[in-house]
C-alpha beads as a LAMMPS data file, in Angstrom:
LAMMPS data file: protein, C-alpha beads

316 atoms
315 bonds

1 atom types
1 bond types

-500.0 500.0 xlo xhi
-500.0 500.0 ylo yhi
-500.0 500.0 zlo zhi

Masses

1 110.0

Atoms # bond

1 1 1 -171.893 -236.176 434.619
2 1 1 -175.381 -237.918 434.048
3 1 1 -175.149 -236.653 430.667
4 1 1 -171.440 -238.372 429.883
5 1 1 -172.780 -241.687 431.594
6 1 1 -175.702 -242.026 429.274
7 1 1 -173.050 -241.170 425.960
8 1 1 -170.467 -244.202 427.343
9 1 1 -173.757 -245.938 427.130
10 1 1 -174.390 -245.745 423.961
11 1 1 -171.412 -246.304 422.832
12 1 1 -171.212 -249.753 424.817
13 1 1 -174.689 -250.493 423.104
14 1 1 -173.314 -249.270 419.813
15 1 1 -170.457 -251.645 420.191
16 1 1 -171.669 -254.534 421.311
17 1 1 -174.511 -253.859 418.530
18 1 1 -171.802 -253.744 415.710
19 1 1 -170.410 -257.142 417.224
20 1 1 -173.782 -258.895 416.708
21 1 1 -173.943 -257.532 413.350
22 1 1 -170.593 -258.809 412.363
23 1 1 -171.604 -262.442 413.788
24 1 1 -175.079 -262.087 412.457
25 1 1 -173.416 -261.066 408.950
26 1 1 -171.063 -264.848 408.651
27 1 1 -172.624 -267.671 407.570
28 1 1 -170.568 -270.862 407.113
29 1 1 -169.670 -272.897 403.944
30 1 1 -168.998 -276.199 403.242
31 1 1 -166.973 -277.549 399.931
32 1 1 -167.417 -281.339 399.331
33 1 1 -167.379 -284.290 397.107
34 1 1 -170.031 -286.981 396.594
35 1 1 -169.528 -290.418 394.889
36 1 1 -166.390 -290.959 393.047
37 1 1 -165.965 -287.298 392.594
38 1 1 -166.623 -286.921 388.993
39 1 1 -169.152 -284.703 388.923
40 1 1 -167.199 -282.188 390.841
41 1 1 -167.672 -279.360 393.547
42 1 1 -170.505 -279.628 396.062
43 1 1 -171.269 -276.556 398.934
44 1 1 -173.497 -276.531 401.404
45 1 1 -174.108 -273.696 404.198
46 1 1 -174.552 -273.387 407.956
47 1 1 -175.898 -270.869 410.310
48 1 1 -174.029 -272.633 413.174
49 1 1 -171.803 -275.074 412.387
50 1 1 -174.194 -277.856 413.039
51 1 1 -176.569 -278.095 410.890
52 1 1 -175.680 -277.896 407.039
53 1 1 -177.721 -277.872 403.973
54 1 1 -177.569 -278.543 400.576
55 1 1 -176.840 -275.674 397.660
56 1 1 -177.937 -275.837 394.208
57 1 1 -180.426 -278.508 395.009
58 1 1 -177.522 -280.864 395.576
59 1 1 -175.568 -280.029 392.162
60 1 1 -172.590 -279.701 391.298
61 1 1 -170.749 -276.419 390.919
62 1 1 -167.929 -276.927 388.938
63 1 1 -166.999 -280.334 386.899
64 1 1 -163.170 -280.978 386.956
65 1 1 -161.185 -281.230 383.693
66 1 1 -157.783 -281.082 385.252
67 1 1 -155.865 -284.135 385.478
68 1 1 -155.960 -287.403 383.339
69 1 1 -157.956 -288.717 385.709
70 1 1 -160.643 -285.588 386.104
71 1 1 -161.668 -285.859 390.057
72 1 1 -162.590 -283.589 391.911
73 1 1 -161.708 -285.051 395.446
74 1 1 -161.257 -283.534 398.925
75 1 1 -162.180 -279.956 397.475
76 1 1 -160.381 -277.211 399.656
77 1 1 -161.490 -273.495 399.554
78 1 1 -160.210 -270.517 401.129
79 1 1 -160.351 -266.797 400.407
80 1 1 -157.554 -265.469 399.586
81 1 1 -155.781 -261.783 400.356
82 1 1 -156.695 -260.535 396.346
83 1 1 -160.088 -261.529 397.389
84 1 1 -160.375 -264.489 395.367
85 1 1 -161.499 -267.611 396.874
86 1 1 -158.898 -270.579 395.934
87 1 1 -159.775 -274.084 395.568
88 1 1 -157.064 -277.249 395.200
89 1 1 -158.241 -280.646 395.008
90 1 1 -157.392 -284.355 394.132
91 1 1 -157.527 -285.399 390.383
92 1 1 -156.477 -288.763 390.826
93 1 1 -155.451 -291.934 392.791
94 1 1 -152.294 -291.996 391.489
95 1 1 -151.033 -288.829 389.141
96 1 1 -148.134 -286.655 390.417
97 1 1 -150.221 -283.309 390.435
98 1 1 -153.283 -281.092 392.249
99 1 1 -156.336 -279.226 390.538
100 1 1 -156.382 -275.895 390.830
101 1 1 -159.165 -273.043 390.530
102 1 1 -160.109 -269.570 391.466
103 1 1 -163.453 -267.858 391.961
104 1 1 -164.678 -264.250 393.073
105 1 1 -167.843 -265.318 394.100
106 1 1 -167.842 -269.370 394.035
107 1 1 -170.070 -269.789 391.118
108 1 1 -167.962 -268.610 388.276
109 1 1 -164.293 -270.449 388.242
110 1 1 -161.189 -269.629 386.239
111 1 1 -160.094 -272.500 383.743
112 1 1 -158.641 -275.386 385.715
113 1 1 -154.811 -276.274 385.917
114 1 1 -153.249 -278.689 386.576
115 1 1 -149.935 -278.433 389.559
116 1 1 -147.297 -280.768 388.646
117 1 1 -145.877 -280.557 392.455
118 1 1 -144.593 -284.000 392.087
119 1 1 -143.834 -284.685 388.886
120 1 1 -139.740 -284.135 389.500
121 1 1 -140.329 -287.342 391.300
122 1 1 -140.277 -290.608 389.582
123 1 1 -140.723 -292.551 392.834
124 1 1 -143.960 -290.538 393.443
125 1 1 -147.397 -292.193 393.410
126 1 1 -150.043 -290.073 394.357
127 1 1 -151.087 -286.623 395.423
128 1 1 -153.739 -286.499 397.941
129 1 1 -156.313 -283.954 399.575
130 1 1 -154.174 -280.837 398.749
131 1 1 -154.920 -277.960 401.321
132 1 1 -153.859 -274.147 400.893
133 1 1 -153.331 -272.039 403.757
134 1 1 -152.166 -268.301 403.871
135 1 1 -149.637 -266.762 406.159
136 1 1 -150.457 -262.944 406.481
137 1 1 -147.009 -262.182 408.147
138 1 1 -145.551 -263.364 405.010
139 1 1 -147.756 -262.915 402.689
140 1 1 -147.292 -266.666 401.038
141 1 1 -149.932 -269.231 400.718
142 1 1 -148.667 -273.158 400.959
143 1 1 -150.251 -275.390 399.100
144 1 1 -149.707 -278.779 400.875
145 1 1 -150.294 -282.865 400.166
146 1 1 -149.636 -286.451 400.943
147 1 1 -147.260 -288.315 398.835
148 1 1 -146.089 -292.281 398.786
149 1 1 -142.990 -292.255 397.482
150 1 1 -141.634 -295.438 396.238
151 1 1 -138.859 -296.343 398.671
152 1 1 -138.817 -293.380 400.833
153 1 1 -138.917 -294.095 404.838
154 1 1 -138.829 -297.652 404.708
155 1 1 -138.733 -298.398 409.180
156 1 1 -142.841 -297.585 408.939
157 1 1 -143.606 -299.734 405.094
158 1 1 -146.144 -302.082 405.530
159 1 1 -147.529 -304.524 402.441
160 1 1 -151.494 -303.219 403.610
161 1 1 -152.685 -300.935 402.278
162 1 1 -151.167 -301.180 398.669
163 1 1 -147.703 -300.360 400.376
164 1 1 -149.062 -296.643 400.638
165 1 1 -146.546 -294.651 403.077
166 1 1 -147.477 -291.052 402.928
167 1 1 -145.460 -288.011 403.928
168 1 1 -146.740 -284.278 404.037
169 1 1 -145.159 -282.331 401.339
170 1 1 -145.628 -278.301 400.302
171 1 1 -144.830 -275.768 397.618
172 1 1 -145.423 -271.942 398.634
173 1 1 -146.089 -269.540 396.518
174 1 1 -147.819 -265.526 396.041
175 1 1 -149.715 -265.882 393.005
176 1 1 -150.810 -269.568 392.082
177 1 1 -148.344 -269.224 389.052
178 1 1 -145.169 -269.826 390.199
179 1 1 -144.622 -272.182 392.738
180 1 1 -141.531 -273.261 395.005
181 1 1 -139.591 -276.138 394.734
182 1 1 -141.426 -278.929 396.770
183 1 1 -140.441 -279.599 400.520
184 1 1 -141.063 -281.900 402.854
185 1 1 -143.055 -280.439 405.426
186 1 1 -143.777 -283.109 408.150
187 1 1 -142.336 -286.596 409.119
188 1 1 -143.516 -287.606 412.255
189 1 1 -142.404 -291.053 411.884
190 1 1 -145.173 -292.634 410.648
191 1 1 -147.782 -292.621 407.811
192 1 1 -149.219 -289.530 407.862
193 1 1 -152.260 -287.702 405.479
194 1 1 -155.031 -285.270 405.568
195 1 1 -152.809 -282.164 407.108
196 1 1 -155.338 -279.454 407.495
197 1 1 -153.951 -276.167 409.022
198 1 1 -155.326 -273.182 410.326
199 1 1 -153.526 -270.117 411.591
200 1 1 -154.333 -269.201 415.446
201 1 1 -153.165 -266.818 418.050
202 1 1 -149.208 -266.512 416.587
203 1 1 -148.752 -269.858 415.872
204 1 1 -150.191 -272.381 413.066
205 1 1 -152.539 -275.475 414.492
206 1 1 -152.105 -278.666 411.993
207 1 1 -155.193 -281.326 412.351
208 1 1 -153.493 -284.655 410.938
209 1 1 -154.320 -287.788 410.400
210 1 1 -152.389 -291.144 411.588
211 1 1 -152.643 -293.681 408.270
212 1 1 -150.901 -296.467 410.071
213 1 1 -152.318 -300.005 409.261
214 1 1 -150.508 -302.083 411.225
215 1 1 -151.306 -301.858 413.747
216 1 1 -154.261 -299.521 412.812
217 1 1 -154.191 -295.878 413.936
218 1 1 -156.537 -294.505 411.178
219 1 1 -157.292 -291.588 413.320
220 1 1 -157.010 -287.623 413.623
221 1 1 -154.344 -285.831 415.963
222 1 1 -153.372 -282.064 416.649
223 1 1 -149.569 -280.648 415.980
224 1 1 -148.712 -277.140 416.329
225 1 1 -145.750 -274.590 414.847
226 1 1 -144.719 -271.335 415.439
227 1 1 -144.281 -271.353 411.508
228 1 1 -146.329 -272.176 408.748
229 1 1 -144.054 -274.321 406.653
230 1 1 -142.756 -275.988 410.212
231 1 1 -141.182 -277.627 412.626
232 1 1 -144.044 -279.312 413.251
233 1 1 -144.714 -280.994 417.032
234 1 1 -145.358 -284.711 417.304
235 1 1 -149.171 -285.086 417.413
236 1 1 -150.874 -285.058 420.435
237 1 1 -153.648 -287.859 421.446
238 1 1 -156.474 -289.067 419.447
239 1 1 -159.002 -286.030 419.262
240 1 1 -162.452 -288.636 418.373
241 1 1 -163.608 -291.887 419.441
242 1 1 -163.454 -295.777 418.616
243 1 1 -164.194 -295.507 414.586
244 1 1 -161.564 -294.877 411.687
245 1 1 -161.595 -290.921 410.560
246 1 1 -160.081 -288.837 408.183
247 1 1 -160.175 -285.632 406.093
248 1 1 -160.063 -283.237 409.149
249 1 1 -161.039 -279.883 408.747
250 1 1 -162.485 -277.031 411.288
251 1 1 -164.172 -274.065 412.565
252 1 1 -163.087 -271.602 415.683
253 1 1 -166.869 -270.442 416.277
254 1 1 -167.867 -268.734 419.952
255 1 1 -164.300 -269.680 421.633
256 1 1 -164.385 -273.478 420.563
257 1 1 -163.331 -275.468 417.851
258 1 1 -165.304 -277.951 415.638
259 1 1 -163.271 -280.421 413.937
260 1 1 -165.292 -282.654 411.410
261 1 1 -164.307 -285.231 409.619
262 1 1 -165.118 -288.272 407.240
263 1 1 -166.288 -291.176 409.189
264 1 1 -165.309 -293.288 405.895
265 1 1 -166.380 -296.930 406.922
266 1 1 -169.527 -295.816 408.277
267 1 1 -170.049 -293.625 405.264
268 1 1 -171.138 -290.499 407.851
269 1 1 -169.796 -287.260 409.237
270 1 1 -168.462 -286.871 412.458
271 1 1 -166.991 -283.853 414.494
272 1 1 -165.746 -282.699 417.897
273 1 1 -165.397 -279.372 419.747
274 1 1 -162.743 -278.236 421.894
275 1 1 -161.674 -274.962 423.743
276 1 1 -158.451 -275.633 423.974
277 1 1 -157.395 -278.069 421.574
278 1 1 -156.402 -280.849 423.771
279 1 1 -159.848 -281.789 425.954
280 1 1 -162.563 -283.357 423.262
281 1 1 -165.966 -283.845 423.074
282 1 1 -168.049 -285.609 420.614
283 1 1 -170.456 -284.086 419.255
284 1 1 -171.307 -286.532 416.191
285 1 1 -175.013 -286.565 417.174
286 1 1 -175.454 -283.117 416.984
287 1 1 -174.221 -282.049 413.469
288 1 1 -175.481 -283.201 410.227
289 1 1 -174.720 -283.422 406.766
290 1 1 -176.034 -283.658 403.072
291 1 1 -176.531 -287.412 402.326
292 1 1 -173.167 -288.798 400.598
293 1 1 -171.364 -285.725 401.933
294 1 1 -167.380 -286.348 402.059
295 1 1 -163.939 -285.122 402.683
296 1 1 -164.194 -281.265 402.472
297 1 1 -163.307 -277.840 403.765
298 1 1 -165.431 -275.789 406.476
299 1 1 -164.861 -271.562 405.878
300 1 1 -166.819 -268.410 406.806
301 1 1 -167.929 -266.347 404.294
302 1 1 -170.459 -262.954 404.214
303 1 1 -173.991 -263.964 404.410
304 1 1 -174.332 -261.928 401.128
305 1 1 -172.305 -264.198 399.330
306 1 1 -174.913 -266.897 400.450
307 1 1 -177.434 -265.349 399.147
308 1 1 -176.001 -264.489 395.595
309 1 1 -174.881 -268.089 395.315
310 1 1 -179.117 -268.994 396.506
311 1 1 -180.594 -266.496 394.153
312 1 1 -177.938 -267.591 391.023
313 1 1 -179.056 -271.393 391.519
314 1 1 -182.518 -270.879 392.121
315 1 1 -184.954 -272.509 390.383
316 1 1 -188.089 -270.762 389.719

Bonds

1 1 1 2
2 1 2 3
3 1 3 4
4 1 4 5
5 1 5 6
6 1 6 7
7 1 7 8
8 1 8 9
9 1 9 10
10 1 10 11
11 1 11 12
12 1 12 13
13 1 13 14
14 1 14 15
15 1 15 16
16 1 16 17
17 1 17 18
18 1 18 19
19 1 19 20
20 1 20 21
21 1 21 22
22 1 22 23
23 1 23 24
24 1 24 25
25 1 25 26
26 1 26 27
27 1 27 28
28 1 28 29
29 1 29 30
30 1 30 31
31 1 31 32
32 1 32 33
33 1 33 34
34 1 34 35
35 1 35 36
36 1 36 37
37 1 37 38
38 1 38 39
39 1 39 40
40 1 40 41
41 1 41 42
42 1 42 43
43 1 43 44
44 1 44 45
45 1 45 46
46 1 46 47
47 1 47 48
48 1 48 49
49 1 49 50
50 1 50 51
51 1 51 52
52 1 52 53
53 1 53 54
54 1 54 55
55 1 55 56
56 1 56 57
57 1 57 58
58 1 58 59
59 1 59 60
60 1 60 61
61 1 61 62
62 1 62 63
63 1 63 64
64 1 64 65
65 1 65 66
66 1 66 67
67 1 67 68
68 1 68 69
69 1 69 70
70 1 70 71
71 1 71 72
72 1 72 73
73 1 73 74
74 1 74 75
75 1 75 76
76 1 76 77
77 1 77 78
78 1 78 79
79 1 79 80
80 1 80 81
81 1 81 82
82 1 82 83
83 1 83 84
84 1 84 85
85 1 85 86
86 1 86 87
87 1 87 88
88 1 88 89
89 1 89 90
90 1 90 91
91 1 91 92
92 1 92 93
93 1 93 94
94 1 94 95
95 1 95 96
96 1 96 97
97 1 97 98
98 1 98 99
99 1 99 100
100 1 100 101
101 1 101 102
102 1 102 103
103 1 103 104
104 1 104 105
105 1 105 106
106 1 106 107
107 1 107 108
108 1 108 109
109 1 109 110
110 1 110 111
111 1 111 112
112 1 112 113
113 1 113 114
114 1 114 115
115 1 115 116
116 1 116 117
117 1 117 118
118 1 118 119
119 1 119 120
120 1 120 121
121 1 121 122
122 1 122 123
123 1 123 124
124 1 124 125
125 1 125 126
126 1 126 127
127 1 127 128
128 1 128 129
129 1 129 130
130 1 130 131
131 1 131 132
132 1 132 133
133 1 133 134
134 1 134 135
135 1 135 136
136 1 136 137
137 1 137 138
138 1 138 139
139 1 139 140
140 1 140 141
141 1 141 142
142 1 142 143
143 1 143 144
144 1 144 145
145 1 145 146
146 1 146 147
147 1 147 148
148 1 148 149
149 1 149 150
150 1 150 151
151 1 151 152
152 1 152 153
153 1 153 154
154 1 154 155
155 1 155 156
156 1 156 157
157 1 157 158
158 1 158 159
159 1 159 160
160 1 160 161
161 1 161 162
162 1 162 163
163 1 163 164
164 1 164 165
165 1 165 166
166 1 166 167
167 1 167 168
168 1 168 169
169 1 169 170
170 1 170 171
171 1 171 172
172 1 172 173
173 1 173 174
174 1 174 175
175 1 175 176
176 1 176 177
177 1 177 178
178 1 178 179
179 1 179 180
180 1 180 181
181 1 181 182
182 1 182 183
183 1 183 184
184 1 184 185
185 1 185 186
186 1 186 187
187 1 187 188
188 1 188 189
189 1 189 190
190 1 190 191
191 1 191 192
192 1 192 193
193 1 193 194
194 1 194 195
195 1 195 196
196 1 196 197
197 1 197 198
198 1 198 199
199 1 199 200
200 1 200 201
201 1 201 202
202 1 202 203
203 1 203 204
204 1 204 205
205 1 205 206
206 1 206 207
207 1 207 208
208 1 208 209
209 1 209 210
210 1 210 211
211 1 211 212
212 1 212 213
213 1 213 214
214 1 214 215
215 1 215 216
216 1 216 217
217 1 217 218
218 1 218 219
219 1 219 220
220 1 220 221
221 1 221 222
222 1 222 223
223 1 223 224
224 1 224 225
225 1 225 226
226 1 226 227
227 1 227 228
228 1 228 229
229 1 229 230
230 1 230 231
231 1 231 232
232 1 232 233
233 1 233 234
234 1 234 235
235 1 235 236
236 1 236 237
237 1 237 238
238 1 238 239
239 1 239 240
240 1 240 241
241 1 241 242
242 1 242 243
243 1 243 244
244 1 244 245
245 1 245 246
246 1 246 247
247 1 247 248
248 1 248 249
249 1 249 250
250 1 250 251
251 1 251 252
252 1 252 253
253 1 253 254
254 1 254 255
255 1 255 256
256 1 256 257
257 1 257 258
258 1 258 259
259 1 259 260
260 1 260 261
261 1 261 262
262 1 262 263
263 1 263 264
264 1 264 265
265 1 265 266
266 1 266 267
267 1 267 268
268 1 268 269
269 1 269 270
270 1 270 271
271 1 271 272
272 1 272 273
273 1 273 274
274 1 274 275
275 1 275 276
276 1 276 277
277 1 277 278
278 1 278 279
279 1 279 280
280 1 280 281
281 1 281 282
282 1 282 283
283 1 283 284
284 1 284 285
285 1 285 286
286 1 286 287
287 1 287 288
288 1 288 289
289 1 289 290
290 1 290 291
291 1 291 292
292 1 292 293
293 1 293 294
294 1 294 295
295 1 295 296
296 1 296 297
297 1 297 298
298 1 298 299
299 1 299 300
300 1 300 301
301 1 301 302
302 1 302 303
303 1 303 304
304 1 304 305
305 1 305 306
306 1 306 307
307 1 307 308
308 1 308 309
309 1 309 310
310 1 310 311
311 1 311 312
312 1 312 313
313 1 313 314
314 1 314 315
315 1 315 316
């Protein structure tokens, strides 16, 4: 009996040591722009979540030739189920396509292309901060957007704001080569941007952000579905405090969430953390950012792919 005691034991010890090796083996990643974007794909990394730091001695990892236009704005990454890590982005204020890219290890990228998601649309007059999220059930990834399109849902157009009136659109597709038709994938009855989504516990969690300008909203909100590509909920309350915020994006680390975001007027990050998605807490003072960091994507990744990407830039 002593003898089976000490072997459950060692098991719980060998367990809960493989747990701390799994944590201890994720770092975190951060993809971002700088400036007007032109000079293309920033990353930074974080132990915690809280605290991120430069790669590449602030350079840029990839310079975007997609697009008339060639930005590289609101960069979004995630690895996908062939093990490739996939990266949309913004090429322009007002073209009617995405970038696109793919990477195995984030330093060397596939020749960019450019998605014409929008280009059936004559009306159309942007694509903005393009996201990609995978459904496993399904085994699709959507590749979403905001889109103004001339006309379209005239009860919320408003003259500010160059007469911008955004609605969340989406293709799906399994390959990044062929693509769906484009859908609409949320109205909530007002002008809505920056849909980031993130799969969680059976159901898909969609961090959005309220564009209105008159009166100004400018703020970030939480909507859930039990499907990727929707229903959508109407958005709960305002997750952040008195200031104007965009480009949400977010982390489930420990049992809470961290949603940061671009604190655009102030030219600074911000972010919150929740447990439960509906009580907020600002923890702005506490995280920090490489200077002119903006609008990105926050992912975990294997501390060894860290440390290739620190020993390929390193300058002796």
């Amino acid at each position: 009996m002593k003898l089976f005691i000490i072997f459950l034991t060692l098991i719980s010890f060998s367990l809960n040591g493989c747990s701390k090796q799994e944590t201890e083996d994720h770092v975190y990643l951060f993809s971002y722009f700088k400036g007007d974007s032109r000079d293309g794909l920033h990353l930074a990394w974080s132990e915690d979540g809280l605290v991120w730091k430069e790669l590449n001695n602030g350079n840029s990892f990839l310079k975007p030739t997609a697009g008339r236009d060639q930005l590289m704005r609101d960069p979004c990454i995630i690895k996908g189920a062939d093990g490739l890590y996939h990266m949309v982005w913004t090429v322009s204020w007002a073209e009617r396509g995405i970038g696109y890219a793919n990477s195995p290890d984030l330093l060397n990228w596939s020749e960019q292309k450019y998605i014409p998601v929008m280009e059936h649309e004559e009306n159309a007059r942007n694509c903005w901060a393009p996201e990609i999220t995978y459904c496993e059930k399904e085994g699709i990834y959507m590749i979403y957007w905001a889109t103004t399109i001339e006309g379209a849902f005239p009860e919320t157009w408003v003259p500010e704001d160059n007469g911008l009136n955004h609605r969340m659109y989406y293709v799906t597709t399994l390959d990044f080569k062929e693509f769906s038709d484009t859908k609409i994938l949320y109205e909530p009855g007002f002008n809505v941007i920056d849909s980031h989504i993130v799969p969680f516990e059976g159901e898909f969690i969609m961090f959005l952000k309220d564009e209105t300008r008159t009166p100004p909203a400018k703020s970030l909100h939480v909507a859930r579905s039990e499907n990727l590509t929707g229903p959508y909920s109407q958005p709960g309350d305002v997750i952040h405090g008195n200031y104007w915020a965009e480009g949400p994006t977010s982390l489930y680390i420990d049992g809470n969430w961290i949603v940061y975001f671009d604190i655009y007027r102030d030219r600074r990050m911000g972010a919150v953390t929740s447990p439960d998605l509906v009580n907020w807490t600002e923890i702005t003072d506490q995280v920090s950012f490489p200077p002119g960091t903006r609008h990105g994507t926050a992912f975990k990744v294997k501390r060894s792919v860290l440390d290739n990407i620190i020993a390929s830039t390193s300058v002796d």
